[in-house]
Biopython code that builds the backbone (N, CA, C, O; Angstrom):
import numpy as np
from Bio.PDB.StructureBuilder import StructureBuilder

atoms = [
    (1, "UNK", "N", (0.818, -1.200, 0.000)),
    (1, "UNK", "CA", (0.000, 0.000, 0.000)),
    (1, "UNK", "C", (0.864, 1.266, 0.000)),
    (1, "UNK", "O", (0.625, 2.213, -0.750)),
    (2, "UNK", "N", (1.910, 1.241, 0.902)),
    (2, "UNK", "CA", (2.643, 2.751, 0.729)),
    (2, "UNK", "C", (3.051, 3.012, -0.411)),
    (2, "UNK", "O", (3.058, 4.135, -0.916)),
    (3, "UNK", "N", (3.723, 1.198, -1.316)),
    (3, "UNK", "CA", (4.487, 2.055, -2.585)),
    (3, "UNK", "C", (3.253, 2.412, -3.504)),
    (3, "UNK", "O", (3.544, 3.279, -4.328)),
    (4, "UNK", "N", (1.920, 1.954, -3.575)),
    (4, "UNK", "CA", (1.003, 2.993, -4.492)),
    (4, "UNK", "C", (0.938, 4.024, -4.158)),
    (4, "UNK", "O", (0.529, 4.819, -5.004)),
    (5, "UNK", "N", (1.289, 4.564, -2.798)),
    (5, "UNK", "CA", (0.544, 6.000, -2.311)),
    (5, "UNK", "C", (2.061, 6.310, -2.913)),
    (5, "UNK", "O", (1.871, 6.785, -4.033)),
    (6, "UNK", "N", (3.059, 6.263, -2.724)),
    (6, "UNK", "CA", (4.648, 6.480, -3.309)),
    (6, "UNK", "C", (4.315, 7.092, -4.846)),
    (6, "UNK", "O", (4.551, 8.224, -5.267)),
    (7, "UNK", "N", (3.575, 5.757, -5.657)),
    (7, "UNK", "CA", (3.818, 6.341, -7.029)),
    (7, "UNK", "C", (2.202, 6.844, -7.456)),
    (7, "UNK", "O", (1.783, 6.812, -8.613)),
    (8, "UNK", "N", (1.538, 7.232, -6.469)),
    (8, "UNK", "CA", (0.312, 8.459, -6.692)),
    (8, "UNK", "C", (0.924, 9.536, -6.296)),
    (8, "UNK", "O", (0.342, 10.531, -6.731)),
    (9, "UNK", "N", (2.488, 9.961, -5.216)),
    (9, "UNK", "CA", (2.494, 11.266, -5.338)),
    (9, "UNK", "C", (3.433, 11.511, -5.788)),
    (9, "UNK", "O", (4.000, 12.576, -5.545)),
    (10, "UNK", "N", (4.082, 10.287, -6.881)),
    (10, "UNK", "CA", (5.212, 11.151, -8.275)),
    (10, "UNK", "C", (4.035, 11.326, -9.062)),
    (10, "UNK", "O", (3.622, 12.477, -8.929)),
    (11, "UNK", "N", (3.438, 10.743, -9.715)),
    (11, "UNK", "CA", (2.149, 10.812, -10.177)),
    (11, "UNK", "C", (1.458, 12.713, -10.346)),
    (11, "UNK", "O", (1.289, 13.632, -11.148)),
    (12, "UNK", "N", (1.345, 12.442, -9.396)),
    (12, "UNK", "CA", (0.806, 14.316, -8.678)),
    (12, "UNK", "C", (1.380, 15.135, -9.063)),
    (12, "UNK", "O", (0.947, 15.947, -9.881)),
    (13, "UNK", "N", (3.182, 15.144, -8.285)),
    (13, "UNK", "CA", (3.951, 15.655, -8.322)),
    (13, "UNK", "C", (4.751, 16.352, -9.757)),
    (13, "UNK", "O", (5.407, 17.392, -9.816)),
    (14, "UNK", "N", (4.409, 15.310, -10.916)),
    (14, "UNK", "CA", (4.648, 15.243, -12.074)),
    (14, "UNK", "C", (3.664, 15.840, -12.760)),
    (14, "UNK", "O", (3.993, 16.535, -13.721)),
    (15, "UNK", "N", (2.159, 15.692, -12.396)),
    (15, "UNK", "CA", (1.235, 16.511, -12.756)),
    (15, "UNK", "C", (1.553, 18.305, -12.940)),
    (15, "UNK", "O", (1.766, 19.119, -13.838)),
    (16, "UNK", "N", (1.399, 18.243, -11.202)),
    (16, "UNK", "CA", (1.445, 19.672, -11.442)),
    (16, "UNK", "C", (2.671, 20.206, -11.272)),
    (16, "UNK", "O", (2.595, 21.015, -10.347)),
    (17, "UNK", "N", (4.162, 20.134, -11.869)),
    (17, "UNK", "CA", (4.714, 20.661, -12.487)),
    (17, "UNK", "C", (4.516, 20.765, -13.823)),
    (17, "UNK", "O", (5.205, 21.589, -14.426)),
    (18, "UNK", "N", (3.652, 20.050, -14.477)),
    (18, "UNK", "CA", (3.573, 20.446, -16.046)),
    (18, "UNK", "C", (2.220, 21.275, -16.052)),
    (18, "UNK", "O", (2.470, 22.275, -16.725)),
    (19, "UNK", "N", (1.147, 21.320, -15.697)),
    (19, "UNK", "CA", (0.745, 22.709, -14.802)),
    (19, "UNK", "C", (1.017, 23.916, -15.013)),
    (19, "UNK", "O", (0.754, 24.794, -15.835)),
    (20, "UNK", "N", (2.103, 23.649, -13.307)),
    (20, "UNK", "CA", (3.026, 24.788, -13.802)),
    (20, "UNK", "C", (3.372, 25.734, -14.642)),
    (20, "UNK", "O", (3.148, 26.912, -14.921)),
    (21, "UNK", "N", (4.204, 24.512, -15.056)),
    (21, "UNK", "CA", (4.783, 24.943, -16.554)),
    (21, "UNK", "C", (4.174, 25.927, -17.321)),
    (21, "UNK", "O", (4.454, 27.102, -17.557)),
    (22, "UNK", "N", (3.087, 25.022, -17.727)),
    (22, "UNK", "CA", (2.158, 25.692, -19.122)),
    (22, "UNK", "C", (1.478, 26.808, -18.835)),
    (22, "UNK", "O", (1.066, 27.418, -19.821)),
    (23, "UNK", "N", (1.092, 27.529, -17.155)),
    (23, "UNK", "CA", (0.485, 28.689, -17.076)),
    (23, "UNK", "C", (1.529, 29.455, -17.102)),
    (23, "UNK", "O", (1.327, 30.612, -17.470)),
    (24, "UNK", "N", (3.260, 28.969, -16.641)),
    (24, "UNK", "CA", (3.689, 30.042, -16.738)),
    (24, "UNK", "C", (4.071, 30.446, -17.859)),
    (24, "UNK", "O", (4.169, 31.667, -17.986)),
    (25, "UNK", "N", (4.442, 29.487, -19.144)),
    (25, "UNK", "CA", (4.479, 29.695, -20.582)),
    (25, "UNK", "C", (3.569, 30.483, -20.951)),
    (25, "UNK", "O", (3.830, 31.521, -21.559)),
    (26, "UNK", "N", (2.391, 30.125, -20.650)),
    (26, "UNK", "CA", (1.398, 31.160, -21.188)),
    (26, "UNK", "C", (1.226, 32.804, -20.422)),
    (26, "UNK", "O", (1.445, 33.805, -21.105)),
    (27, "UNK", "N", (0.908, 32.890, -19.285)),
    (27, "UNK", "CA", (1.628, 34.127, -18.779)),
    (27, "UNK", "C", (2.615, 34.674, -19.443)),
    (27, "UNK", "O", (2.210, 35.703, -19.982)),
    (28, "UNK", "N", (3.998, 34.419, -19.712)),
    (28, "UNK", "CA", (5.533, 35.068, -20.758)),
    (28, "UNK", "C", (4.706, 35.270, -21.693)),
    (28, "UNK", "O", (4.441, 36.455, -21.891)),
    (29, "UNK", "N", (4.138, 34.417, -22.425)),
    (29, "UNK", "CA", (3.695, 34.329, -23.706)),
    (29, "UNK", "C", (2.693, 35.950, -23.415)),
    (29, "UNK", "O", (3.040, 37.055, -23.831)),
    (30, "UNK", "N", (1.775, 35.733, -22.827)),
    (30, "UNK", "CA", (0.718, 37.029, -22.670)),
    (30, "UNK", "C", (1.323, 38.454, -22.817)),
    (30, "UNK", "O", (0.984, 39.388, -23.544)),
    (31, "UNK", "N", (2.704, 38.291, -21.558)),
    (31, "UNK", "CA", (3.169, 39.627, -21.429)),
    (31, "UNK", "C", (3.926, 39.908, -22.243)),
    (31, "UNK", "O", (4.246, 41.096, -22.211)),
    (32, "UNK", "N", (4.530, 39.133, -23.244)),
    (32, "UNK", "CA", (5.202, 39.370, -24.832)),
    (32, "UNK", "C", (4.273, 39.873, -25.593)),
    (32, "UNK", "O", (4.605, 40.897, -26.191)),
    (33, "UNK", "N", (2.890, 39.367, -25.820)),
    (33, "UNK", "CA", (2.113, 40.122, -26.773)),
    (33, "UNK", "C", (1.744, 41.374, -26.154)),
    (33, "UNK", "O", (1.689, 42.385, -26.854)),
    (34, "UNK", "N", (1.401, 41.433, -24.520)),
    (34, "UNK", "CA", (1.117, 42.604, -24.404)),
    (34, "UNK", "C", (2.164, 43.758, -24.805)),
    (34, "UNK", "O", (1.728, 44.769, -25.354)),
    (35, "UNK", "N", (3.526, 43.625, -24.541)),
    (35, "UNK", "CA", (4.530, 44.284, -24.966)),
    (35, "UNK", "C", (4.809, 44.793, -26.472)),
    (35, "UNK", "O", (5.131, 45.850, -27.015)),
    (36, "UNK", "N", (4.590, 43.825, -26.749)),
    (36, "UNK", "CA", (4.072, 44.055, -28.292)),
    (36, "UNK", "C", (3.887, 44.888, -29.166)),
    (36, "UNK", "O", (4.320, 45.274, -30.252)),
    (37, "UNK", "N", (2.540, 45.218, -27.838)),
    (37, "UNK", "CA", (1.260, 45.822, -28.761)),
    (37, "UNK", "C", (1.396, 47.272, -28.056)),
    (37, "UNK", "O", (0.643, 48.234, -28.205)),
    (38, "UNK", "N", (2.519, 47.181, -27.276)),
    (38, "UNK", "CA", (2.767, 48.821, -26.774)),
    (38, "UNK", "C", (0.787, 49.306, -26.081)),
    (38, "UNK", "O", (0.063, 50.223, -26.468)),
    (39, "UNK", "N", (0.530, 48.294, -25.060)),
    (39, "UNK", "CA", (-0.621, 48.510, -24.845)),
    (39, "UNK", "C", (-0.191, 48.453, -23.083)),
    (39, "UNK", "O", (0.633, 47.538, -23.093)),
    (40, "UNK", "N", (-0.259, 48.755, -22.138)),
    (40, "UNK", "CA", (0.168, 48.026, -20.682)),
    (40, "UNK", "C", (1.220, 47.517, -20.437)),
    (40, "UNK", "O", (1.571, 46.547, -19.765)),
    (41, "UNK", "N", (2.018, 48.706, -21.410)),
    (41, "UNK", "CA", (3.551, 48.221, -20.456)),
    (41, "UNK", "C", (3.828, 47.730, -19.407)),
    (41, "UNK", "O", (4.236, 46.574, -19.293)),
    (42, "UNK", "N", (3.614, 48.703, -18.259)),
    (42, "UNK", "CA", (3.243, 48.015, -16.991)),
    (42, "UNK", "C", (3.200, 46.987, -16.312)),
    (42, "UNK", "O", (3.868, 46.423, -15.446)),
    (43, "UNK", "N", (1.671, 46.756, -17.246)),
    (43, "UNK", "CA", (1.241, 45.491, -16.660)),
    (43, "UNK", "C", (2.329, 44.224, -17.604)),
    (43, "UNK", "O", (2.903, 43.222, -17.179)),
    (44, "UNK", "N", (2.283, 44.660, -18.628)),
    (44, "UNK", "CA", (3.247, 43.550, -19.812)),
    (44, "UNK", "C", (4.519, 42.894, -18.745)),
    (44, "UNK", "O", (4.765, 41.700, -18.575)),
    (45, "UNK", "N", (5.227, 44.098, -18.097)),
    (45, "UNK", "CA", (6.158, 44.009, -17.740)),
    (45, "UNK", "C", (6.164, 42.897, -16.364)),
    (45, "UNK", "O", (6.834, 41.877, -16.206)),
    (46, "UNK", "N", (5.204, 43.499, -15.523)),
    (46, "UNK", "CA", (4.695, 42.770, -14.328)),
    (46, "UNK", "C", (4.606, 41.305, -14.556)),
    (46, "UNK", "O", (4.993, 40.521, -13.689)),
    (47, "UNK", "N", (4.107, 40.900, -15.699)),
    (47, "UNK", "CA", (3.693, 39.493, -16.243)),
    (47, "UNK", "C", (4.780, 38.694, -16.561)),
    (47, "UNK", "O", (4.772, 37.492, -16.294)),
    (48, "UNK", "N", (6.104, 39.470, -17.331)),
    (48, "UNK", "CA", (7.273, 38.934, -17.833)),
    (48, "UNK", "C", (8.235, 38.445, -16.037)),
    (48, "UNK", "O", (8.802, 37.441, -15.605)),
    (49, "UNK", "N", (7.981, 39.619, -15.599)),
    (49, "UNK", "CA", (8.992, 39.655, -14.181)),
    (49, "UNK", "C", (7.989, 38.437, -13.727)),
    (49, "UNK", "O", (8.482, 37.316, -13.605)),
    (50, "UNK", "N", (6.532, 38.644, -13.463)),
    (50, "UNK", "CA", (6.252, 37.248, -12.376)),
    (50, "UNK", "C", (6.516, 35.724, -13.142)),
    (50, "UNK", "O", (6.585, 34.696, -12.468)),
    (51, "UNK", "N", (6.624, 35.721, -14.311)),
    (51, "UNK", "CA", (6.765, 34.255, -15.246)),
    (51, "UNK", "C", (8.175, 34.085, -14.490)),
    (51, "UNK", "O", (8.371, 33.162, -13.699)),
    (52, "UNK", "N", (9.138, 35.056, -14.803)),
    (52, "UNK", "CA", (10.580, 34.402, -14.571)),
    (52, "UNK", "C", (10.526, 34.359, -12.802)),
    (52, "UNK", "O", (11.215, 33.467, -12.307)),
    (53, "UNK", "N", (9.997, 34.978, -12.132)),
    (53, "UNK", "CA", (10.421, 34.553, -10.653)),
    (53, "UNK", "C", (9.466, 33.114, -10.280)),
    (53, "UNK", "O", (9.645, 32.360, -9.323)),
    (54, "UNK", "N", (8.652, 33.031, -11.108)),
    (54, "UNK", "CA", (8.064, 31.229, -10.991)),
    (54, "UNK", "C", (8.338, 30.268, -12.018)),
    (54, "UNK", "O", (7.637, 29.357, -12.457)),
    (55, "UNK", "N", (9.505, 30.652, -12.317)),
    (55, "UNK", "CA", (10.678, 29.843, -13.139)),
    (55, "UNK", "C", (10.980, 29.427, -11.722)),
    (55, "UNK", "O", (10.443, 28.525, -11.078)),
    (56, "UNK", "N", (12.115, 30.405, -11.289)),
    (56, "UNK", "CA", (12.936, 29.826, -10.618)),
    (56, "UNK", "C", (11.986, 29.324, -9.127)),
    (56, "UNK", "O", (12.455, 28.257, -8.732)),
    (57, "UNK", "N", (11.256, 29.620, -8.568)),
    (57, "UNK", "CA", (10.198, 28.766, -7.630)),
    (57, "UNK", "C", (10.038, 27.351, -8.248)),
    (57, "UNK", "O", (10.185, 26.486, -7.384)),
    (58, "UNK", "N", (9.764, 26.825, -9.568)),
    (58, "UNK", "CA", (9.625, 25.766, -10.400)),
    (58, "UNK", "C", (10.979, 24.658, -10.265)),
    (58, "UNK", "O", (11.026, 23.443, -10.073)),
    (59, "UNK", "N", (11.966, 25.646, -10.451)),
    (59, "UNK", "CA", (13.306, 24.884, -10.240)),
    (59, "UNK", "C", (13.832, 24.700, -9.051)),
    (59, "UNK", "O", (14.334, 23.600, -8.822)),
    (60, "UNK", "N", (13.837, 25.509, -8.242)),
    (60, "UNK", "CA", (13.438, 24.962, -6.693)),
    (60, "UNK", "C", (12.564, 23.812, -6.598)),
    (60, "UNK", "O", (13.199, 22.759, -6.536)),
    (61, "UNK", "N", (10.948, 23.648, -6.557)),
    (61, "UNK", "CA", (10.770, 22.554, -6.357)),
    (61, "UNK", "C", (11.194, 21.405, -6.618)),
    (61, "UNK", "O", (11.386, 20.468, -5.843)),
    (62, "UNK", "N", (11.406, 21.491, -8.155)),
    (62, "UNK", "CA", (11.698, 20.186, -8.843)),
    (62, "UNK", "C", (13.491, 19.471, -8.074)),
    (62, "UNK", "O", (14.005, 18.368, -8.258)),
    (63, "UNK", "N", (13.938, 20.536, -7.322)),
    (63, "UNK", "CA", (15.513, 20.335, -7.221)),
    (63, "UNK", "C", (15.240, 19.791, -5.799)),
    (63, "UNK", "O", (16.055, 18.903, -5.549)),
    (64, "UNK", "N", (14.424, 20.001, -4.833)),
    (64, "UNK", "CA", (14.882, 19.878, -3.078)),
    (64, "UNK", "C", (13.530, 18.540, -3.450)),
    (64, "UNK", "O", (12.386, 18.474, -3.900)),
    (65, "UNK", "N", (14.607, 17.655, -2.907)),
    (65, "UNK", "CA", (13.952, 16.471, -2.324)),
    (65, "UNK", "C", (12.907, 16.485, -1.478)),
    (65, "UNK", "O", (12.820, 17.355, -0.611)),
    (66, "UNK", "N", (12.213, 15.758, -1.592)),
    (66, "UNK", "CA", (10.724, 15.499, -0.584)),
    (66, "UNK", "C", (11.524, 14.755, 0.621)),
    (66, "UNK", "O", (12.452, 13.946, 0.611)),
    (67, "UNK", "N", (10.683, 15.443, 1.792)),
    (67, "UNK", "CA", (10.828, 14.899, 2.960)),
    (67, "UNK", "C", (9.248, 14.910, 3.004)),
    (67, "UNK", "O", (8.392, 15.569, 2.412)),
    (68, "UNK", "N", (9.200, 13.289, 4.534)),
    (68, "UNK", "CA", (8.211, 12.996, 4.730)),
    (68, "UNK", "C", (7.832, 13.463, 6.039)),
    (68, "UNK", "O", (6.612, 13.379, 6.175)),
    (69, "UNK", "N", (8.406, 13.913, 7.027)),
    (69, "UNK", "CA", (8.382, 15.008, 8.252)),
    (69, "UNK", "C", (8.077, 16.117, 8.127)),
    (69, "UNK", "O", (8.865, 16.836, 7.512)),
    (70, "UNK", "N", (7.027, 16.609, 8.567)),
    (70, "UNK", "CA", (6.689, 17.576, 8.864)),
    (70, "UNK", "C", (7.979, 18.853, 9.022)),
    (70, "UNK", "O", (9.031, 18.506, 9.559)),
    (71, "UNK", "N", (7.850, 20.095, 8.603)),
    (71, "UNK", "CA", (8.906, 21.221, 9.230)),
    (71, "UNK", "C", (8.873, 21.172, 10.207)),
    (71, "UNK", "O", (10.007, 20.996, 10.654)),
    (72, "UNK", "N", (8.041, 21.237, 11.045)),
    (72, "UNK", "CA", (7.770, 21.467, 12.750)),
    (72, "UNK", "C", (7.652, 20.161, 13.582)),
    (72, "UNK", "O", (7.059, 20.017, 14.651)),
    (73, "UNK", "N", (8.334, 19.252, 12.873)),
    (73, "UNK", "CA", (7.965, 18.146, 13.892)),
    (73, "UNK", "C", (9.756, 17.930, 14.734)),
    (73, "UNK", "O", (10.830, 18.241, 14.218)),
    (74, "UNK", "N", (9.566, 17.403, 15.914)),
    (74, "UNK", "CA", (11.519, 17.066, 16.732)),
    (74, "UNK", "C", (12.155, 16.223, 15.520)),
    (74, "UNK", "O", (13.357, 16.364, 15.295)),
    (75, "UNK", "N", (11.680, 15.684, 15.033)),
    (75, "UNK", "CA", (12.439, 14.425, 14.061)),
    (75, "UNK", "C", (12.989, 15.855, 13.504)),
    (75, "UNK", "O", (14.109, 16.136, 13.930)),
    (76, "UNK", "N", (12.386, 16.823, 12.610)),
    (76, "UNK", "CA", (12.909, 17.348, 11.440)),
    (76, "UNK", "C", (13.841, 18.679, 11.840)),
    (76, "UNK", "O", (14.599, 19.245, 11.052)),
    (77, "UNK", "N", (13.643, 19.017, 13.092)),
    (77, "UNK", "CA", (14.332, 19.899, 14.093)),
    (77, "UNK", "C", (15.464, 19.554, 14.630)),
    (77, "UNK", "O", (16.285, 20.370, 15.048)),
    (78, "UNK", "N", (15.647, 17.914, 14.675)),
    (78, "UNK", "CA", (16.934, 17.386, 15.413)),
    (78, "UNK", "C", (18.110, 17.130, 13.623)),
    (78, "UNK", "O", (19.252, 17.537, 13.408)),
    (79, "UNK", "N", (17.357, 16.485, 12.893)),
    (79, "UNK", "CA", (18.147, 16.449, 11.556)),
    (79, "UNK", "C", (18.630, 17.783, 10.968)),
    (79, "UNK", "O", (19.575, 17.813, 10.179)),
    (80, "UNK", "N", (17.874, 19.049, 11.418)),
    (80, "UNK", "CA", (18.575, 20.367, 11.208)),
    (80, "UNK", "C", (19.730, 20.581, 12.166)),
    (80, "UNK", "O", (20.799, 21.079, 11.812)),
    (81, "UNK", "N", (19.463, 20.186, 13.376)),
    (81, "UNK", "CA", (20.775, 20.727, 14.562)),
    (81, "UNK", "C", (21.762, 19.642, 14.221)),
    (81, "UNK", "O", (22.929, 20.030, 14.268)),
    (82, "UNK", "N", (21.612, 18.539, 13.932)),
    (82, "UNK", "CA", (22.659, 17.654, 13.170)),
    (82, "UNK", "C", (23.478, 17.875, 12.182)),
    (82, "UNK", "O", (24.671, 17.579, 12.104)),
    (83, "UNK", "N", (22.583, 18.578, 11.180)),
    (83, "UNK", "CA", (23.205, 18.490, 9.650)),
    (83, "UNK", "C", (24.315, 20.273, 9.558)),
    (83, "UNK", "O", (25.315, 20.559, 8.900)),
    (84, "UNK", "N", (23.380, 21.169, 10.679)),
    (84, "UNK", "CA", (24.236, 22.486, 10.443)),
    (84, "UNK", "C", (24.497, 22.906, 12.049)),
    (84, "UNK", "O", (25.148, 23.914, 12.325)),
]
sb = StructureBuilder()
sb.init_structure("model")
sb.init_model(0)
sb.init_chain("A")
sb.init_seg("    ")
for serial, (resi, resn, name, xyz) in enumerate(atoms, 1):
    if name == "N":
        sb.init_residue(resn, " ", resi, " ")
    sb.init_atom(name, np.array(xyz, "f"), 0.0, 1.0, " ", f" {name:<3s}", serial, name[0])
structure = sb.get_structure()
């Protein structure tokens, strides 16, 4: 039973990074045409800057390993005073 729940949350996990992905493609994509069209710079601009800072939020996730502890639990508090 755990390894199905295991490969339902690569499953997930794999989901919604492609998700992701594609709203933030489409967002760049938006604020390129808005730029474009010399219509909402502004806002064009706002759209380009938030695509690339949920790039790198994207590559963060995909990079830090899953833990199964809670942040706030002693297990995951003692493996921090251990590790640094």
């Amino acid at each position: 039973m755990e390894s199905f729940f295991k490969s339902l949350y690569g499953v997930a996990y794999f989901a919604i990074s492609i998700v992701l992905v594609a709203i933030t493609v489409l967002l760049f994509v938006t604020g390129i045409r808005l730029f474009m069209k010399k219509s909402n710079r502004g806002f064009a601009v706002s759209c380009i800057l938030f695509a690339c800072f949920i790039v790198f939020i994207i590559v963060v996730m995909l990079t830090t390993p899953f833990s199964s502890t809670p942040p706030g639990s002693p297990e995951a508090m003692a493996a921090l005073l251990k590790v640094g």
